[in-house]
C-alpha positions as CSV (number, residue, x, y, z in Angstrom):
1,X,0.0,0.0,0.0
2,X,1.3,3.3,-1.2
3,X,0.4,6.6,0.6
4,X,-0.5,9.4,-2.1
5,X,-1.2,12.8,-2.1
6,X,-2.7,14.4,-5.0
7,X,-3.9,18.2,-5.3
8,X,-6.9,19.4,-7.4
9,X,-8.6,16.2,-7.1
10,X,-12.1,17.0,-7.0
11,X,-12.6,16.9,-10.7
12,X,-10.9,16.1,-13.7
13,X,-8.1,13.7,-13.5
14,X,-7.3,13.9,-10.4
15,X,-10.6,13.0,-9.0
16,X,-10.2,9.8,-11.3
17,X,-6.7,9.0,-10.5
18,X,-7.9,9.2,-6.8
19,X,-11.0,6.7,-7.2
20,X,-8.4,4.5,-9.3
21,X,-5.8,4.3,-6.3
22,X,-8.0,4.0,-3.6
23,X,-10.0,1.1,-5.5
24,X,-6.8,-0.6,-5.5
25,X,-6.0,-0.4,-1.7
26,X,-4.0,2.9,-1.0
27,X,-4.1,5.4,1.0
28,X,-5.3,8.6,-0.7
29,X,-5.4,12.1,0.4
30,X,-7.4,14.2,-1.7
31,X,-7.2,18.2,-2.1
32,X,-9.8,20.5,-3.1
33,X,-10.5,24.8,-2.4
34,X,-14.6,24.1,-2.1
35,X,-15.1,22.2,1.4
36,X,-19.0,21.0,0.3
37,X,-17.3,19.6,-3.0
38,X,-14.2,18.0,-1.4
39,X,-16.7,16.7,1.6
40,X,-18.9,15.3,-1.7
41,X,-15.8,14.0,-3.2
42,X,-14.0,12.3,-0.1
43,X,-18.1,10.2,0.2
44,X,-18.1,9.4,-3.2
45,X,-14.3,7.7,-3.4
46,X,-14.6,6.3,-0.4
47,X,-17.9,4.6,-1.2
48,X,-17.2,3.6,-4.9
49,X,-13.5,2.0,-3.9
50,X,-14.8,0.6,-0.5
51,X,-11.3,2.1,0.8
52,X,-11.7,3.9,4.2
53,X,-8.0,5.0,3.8
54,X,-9.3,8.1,2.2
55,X,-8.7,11.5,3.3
56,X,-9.2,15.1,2.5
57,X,-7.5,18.7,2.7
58,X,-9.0,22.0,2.4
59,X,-7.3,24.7,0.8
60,X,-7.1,27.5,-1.8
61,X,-4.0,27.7,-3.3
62,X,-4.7,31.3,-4.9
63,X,-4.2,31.6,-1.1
64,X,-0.1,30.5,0.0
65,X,-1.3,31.1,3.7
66,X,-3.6,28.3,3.5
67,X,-1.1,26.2,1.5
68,X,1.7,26.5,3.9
69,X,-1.2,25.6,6.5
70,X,-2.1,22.7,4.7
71,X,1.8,21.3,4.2
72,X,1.9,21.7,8.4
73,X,-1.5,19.5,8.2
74,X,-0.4,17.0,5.9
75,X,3.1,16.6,7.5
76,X,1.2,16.0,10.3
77,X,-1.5,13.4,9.5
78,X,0.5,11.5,6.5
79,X,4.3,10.8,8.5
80,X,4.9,9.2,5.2
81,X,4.2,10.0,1.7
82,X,5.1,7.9,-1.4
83,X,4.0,10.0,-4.1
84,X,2.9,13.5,-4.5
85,X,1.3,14.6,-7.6
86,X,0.8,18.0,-8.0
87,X,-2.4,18.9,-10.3
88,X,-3.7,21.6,-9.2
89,X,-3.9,24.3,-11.7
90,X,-5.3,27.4,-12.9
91,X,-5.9,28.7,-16.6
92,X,-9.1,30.7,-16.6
93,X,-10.0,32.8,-13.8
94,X,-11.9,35.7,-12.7
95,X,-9.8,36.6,-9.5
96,X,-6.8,37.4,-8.2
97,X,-4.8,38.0,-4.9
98,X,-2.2,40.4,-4.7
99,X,0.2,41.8,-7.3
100,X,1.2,38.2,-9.0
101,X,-1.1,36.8,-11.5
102,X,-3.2,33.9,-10.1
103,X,-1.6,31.6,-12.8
104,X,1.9,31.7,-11.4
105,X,0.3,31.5,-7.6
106,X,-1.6,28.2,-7.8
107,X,0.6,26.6,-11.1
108,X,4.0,27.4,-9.4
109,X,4.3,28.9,-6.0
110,X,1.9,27.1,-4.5
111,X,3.4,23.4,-5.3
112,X,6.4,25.2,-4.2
113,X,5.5,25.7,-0.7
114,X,3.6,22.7,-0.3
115,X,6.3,20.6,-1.4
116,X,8.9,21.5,0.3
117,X,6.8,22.2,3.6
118,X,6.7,18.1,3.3
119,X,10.1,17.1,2.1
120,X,11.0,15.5,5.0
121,X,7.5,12.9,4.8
122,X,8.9,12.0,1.4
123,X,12.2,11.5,2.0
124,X,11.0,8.9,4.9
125,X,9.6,6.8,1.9
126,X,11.9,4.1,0.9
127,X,10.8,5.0,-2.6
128,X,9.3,8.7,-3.1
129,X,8.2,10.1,-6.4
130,X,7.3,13.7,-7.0
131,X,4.7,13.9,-10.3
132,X,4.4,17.3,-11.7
133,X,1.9,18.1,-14.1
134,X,3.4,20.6,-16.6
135,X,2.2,21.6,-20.1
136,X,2.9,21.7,-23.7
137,X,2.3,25.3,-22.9
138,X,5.7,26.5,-22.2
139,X,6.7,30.1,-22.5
140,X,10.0,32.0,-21.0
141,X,9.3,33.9,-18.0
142,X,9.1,37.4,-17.7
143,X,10.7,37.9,-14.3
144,X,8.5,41.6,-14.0
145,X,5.1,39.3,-14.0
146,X,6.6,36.9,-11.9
147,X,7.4,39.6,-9.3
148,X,3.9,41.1,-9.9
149,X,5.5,44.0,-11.6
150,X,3.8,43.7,-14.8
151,X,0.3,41.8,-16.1
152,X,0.4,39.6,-18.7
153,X,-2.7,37.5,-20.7
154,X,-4.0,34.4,-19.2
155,X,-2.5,32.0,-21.8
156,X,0.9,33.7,-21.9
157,X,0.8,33.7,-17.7
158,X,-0.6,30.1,-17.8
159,X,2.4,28.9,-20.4
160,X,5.0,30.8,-18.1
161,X,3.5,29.6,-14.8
162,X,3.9,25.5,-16.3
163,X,7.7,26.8,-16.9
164,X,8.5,27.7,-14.3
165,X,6.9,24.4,-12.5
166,X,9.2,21.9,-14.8
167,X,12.3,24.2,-14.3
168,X,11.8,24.2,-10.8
169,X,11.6,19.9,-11.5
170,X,14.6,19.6,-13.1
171,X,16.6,21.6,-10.4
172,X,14.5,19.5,-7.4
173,X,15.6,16.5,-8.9
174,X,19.2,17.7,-8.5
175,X,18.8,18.6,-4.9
176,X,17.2,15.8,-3.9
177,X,18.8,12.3,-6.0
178,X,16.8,10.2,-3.6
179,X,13.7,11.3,-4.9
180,X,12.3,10.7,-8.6
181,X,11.0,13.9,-10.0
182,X,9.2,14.2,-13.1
183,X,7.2,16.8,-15.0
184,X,4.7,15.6,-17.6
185,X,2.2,17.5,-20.0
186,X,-0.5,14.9,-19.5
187,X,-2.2,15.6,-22.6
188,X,-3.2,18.5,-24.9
189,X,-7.1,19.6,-24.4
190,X,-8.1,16.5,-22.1
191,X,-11.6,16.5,-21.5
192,X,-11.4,18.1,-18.1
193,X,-13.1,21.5,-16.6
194,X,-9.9,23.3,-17.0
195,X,-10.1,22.6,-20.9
196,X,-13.8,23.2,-20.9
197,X,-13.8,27.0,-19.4
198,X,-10.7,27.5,-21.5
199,X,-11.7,26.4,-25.0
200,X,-14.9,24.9,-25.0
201,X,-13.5,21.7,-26.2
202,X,-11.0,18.9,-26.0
203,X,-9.4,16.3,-28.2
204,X,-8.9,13.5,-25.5
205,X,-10.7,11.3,-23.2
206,X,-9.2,12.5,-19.4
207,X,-8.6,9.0,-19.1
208,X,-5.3,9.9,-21.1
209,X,-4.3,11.8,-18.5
210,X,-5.1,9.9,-15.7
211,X,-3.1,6.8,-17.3
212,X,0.1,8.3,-17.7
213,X,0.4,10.0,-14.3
214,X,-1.0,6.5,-13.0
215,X,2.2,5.0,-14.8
216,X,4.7,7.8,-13.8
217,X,3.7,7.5,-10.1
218,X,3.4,3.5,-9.9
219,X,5.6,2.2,-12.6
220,X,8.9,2.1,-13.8
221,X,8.7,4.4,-16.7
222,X,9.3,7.6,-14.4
223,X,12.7,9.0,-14.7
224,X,13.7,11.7,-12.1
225,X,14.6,15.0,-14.0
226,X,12.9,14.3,-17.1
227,X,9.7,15.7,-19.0
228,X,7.2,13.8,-20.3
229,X,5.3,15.0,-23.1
230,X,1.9,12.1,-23.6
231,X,0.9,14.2,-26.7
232,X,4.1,12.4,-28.1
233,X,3.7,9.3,-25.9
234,X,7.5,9.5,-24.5
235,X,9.7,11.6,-23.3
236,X,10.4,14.7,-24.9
237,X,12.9,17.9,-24.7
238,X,11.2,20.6,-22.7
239,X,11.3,24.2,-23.0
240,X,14.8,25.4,-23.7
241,X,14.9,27.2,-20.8
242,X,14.5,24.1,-18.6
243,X,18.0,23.3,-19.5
244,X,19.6,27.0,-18.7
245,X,21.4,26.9,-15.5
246,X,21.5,30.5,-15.2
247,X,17.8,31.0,-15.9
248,X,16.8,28.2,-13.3
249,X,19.2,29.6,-10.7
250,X,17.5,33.1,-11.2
251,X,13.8,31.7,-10.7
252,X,14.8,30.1,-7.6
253,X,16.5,32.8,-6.2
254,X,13.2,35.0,-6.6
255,X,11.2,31.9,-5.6
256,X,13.0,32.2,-2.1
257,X,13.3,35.9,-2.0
258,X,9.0,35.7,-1.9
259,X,9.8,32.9,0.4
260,X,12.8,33.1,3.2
261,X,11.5,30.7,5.4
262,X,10.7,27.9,2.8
């Protein structure tokens, strides 16, 4: 039995790669901002997989006070964690908190904090994995919008934010050798809410999704410090800037300027 955390899982893929784990015997923690649909969510998993070992967190990560509240909860009630699959994300939104554009808030900063406010639960797995869901929507990052400096448009900010998130991958995977750490665009337009709001479409089944982080956080195909890109069905070079020691240094120096005590 594997002890899993995954964020954003009260729709979409995460709500299915949830129901999928905990029909096979895990122990799940789920994550969602809306405490009557996480409540609604934590019943229905736990009733459709007969698993008890289900359990829930409540926060809004447009919020980083809540998620650094919920990394003390979780380091609390899971002393272990296996695998960590950050989903949440953002894309279309009518609100925002503070100077820095939602995108880069919930996308980046906020697996950030939660993260490495539960390092220490990871590393005591004999096995940890780290799944970070990234994007085919890359973009370089203008360091004025990431300092809230400057706005930018909700598909350039989204682009930059999923960046930032597999440059900030590659260089975790550095740090910490004992932990697998991958980043993966789980699909192009899955048939998810994020997708919906967005476009109004989608080429894919979210069962595409949900399969390949399923294989990345169970299987042997996950390779720490890579990107895997399931519109191409392997592995696949990332953004340019992924690979540019100098860029990645200068994002996580902002990162910890914004967060000293991290």
């Amino acid at each position: 039995m594997k002890h899993i955390l995954i964020t954003g899982s009260t729709d979409g893929i995460g709500k299915l790669l949830a129901l999928r784990l905990a029909k096979e015997g895990h122990f799940v923690a789920i994550h969602g901002k809306s405490d009557a649909k996480l409540s609604a969510t934590l019943k229905e998993i736990k009733q459709q997989s007969k698993n008890e070992n289900v359990i829930s967190f409540l926060a809004d990560f447009s919020d980083l006070n809540a998620v650094k509240k919920m990394a003390e909860e979780v380091a609390k009630k899971m002393p272990v964690i296996d695998i960590l699959v950050n989903n949440a994300g953002v894309l279309m939104t009518n609100s925002n908190r503070g100077t820095t554009d939602i995108r880069f808030v919930v996308n980046y900063f906020a697996p950030y904090i939660l993260t490495n406010g539960i390092l220490a639960n990871l590393k005591a797995s004999d096995a940890p994995r780290i799944v970070n869901l990234s994007s085919a929507a890359q973009s370089t990052i203008n360091v004025q919008a990431l300092e809230g400096k400057t706005g930018l448009g909700s598909n350039e900010a989204y682009a930059q934010s999923k960046l930032a998130l597999t440059m900030w991958s590659f260089y975790l995977a550095e740090q910490e050798p004992l932990i697998t750490v991958v980043a993966v665009n789980p699909g192009s337009l899955l048939n998810t809410k994020m997708a919906k709001e967005a476009y109004g479409q989608h080429w894919s089944p979210a069962e595409k999704g949900v399969d390949i982080i399923y294989n990345l956080s169970m299987t042997d195909l996950a390779q720490t410090g890579q990107y895997f890109d399931n519109d191409k069905g392997s592995y696949a070079i990332a953004h340019a800037d992924a690979y540019n020691a100098s860029k990645i240094e200068e994002l996580i120096q902002i990162t910890d300027r914004f967060f000293p005590n991290i």
